[in-house]
N, CA, C and O atoms as a GROMACS GRO file, in nm:
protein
  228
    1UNK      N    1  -1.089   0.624  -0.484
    1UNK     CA    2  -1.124   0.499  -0.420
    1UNK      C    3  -1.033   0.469  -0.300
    1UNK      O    4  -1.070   0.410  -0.199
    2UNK      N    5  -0.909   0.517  -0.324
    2UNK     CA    6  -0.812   0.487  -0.220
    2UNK      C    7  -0.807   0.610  -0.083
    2UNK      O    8  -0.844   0.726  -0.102
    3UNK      N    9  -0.776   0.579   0.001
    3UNK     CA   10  -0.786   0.706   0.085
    3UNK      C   11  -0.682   0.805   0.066
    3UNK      O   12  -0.570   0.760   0.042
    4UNK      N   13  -0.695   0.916   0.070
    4UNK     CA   14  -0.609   1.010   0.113
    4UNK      C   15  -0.488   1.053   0.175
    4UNK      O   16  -0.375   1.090   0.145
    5UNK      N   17  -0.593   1.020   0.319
    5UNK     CA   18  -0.478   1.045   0.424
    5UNK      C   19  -0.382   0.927   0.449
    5UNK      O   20  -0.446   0.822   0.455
    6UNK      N   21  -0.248   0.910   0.465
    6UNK     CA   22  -0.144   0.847   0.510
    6UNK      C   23  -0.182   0.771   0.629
    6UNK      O   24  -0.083   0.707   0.666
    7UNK      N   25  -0.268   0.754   0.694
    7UNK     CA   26  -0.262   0.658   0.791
    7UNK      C   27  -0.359   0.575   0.744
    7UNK      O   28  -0.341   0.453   0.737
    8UNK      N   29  -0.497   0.646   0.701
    8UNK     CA   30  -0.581   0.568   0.664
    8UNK      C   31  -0.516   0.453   0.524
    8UNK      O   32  -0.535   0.334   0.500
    9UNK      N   33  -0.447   0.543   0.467
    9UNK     CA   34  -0.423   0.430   0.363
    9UNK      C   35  -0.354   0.346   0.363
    9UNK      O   36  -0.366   0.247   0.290
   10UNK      N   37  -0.232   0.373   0.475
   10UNK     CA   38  -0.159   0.253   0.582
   10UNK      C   39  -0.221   0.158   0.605
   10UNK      O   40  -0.167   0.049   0.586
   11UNK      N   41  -0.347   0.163   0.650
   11UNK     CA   42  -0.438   0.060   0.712
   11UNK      C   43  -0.497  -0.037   0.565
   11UNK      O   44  -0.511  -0.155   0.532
   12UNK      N   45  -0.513   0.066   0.524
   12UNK     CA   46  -0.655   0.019   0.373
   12UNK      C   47  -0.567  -0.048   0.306
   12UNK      O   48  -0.602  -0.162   0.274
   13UNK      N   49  -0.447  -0.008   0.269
   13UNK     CA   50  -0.331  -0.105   0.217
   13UNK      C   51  -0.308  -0.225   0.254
   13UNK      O   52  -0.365  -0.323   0.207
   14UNK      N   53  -0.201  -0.227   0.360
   14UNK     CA   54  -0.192  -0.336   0.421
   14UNK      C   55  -0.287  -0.443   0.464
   14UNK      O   56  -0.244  -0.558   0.481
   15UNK      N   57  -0.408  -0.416   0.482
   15UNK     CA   58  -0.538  -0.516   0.497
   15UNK      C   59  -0.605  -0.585   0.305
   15UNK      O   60  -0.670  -0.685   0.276
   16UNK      N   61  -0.562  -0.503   0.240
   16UNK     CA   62  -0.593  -0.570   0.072
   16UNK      C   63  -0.420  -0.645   0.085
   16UNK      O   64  -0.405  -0.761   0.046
   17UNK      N   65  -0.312  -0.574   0.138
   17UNK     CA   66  -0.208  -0.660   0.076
   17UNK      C   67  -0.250  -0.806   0.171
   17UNK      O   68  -0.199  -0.906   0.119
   18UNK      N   69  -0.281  -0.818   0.220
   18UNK     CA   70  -0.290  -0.919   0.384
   18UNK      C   71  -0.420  -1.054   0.287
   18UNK      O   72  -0.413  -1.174   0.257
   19UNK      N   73  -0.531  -0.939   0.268
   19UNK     CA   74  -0.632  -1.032   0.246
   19UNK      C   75  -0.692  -1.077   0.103
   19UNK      O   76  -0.789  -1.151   0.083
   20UNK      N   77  -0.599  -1.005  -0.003
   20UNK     CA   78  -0.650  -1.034  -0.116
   20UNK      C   79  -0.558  -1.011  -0.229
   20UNK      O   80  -0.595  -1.028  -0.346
   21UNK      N   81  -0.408  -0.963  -0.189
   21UNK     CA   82  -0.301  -0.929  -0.282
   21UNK      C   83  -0.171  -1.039  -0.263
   21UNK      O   84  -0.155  -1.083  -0.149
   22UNK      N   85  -0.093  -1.077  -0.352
   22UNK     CA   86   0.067  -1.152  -0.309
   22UNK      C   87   0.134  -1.043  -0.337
   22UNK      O   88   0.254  -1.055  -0.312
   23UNK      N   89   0.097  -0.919  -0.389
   23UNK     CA   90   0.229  -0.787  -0.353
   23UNK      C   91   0.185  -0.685  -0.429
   23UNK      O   92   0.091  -0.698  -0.506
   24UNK      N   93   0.266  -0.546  -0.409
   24UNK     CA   94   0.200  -0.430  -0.404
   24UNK      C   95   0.197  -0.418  -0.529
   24UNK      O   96   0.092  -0.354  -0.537
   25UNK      N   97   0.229  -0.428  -0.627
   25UNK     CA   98   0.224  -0.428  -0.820
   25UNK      C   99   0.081  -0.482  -0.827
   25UNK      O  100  -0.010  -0.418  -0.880
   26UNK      N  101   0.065  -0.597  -0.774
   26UNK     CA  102  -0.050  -0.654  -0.826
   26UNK      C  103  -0.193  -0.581  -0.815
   26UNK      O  104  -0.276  -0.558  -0.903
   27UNK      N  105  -0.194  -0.541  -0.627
   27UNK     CA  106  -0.304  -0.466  -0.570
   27UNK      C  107  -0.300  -0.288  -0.660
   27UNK      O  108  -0.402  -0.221  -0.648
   28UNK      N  109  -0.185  -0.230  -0.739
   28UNK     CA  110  -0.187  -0.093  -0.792
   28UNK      C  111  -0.290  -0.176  -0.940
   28UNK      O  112  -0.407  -0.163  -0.976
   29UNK      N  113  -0.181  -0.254  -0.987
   29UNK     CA  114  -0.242  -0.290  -1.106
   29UNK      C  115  -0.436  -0.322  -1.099
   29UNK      O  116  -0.522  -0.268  -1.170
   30UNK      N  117  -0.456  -0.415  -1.003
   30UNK     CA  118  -0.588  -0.414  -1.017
   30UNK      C  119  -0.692  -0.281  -0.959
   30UNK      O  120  -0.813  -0.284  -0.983
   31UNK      N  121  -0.640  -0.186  -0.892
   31UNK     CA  122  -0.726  -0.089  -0.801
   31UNK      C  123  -0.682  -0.015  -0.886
   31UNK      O  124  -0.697   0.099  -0.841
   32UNK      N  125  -0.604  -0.006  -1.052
   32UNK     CA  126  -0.574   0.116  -1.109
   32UNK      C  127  -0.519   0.227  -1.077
   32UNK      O  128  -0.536   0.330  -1.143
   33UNK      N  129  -0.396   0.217  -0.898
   33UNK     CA  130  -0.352   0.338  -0.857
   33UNK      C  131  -0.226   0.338  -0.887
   33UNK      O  132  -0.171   0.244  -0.944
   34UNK      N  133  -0.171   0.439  -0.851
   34UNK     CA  134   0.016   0.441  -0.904
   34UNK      C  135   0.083   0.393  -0.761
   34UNK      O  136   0.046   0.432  -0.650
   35UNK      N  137   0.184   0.304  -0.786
   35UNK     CA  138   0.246   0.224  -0.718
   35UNK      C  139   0.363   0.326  -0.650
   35UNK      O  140   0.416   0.307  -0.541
   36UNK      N  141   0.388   0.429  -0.733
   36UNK     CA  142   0.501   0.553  -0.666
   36UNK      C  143   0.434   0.618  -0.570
   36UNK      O  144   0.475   0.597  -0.456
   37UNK      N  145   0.332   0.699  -0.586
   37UNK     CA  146   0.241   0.743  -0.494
   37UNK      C  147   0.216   0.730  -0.369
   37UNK      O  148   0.225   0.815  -0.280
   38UNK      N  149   0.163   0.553  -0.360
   38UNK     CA  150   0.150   0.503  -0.217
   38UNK      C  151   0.267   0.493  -0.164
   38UNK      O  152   0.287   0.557  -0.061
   39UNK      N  153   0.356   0.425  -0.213
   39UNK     CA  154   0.507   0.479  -0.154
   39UNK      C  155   0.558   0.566  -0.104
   39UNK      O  156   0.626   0.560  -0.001
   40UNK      N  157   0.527   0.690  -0.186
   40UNK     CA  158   0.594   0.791  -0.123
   40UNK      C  159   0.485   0.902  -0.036
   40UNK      O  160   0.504   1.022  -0.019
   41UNK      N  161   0.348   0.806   0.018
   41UNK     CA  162   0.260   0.882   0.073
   41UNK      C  163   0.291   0.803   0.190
   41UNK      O  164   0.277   0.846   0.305
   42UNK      N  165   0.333   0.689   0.161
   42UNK     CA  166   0.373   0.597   0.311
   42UNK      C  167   0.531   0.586   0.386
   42UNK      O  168   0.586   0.530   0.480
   43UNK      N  169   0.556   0.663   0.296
   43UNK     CA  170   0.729   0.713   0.328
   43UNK      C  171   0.711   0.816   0.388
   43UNK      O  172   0.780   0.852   0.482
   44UNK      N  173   0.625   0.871   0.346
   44UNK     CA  174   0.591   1.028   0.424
   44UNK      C  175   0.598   1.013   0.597
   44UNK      O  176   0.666   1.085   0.671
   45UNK      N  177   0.509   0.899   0.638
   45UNK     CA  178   0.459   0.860   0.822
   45UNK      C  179   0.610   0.753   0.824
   45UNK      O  180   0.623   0.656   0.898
   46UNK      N  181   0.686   0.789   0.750
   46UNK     CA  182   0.784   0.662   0.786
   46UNK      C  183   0.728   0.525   0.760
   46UNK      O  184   0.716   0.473   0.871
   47UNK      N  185   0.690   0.444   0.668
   47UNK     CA  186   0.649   0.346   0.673
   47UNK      C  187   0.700   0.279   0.495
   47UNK      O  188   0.681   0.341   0.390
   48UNK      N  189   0.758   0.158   0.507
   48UNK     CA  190   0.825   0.146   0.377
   48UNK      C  191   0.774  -0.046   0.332
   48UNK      O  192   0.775  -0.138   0.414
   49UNK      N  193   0.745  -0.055   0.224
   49UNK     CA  194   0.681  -0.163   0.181
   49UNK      C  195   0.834  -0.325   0.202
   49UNK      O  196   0.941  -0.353   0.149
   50UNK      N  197   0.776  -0.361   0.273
   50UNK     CA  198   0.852  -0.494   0.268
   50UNK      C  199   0.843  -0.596   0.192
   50UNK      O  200   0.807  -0.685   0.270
   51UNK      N  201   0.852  -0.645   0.086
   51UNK     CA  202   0.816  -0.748  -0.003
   51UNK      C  203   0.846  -0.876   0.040
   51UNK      O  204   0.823  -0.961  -0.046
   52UNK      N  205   0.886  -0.916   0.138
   52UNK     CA  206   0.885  -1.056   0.186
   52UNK      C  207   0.784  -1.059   0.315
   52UNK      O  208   0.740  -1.171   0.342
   53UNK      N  209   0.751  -0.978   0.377
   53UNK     CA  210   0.626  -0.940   0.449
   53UNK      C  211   0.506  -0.915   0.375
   53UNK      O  212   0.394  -0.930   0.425
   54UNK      N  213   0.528  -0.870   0.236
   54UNK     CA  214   0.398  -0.830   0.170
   54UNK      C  215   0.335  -0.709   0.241
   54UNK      O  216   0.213  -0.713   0.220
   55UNK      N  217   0.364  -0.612   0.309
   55UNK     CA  218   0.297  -0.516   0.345
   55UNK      C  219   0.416  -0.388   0.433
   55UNK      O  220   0.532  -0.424   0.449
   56UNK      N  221   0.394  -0.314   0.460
   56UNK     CA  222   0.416  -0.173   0.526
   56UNK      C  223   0.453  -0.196   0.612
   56UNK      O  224   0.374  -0.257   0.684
   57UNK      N  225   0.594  -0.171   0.672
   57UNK     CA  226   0.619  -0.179   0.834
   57UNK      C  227   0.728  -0.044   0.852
   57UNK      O  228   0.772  -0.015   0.963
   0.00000   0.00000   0.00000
């Protein structure tokens, strides 16, 4: 359900954390994905979850 590739899911992320999540536990917990994963698929392009931003920068 989630994308693949690292940029796309940069995007697909950050637009559920933006428009329908208060933080990244919540959006794994309900979309059923692993919360390590996107992390370290978004660590990959350099990009690291900010929790007072709520999203990827």
């Amino acid at each position: 359900m989630i994308p693949k590739d690292p940029v796309m899911l940069l995007s697909f992320i950050n637009l559920k954390l933006r428009d329908f999540y208060g933080s990244l536990e919540q959006l794994c917990e309900d979309l059923a994905c692993s919360e390590t994963e996107i992390i370290d698929k978004l660590d990959s392009i350099d990009y690291h979850y900010d929790k007072e931003k709520n999203q990827f920068v």
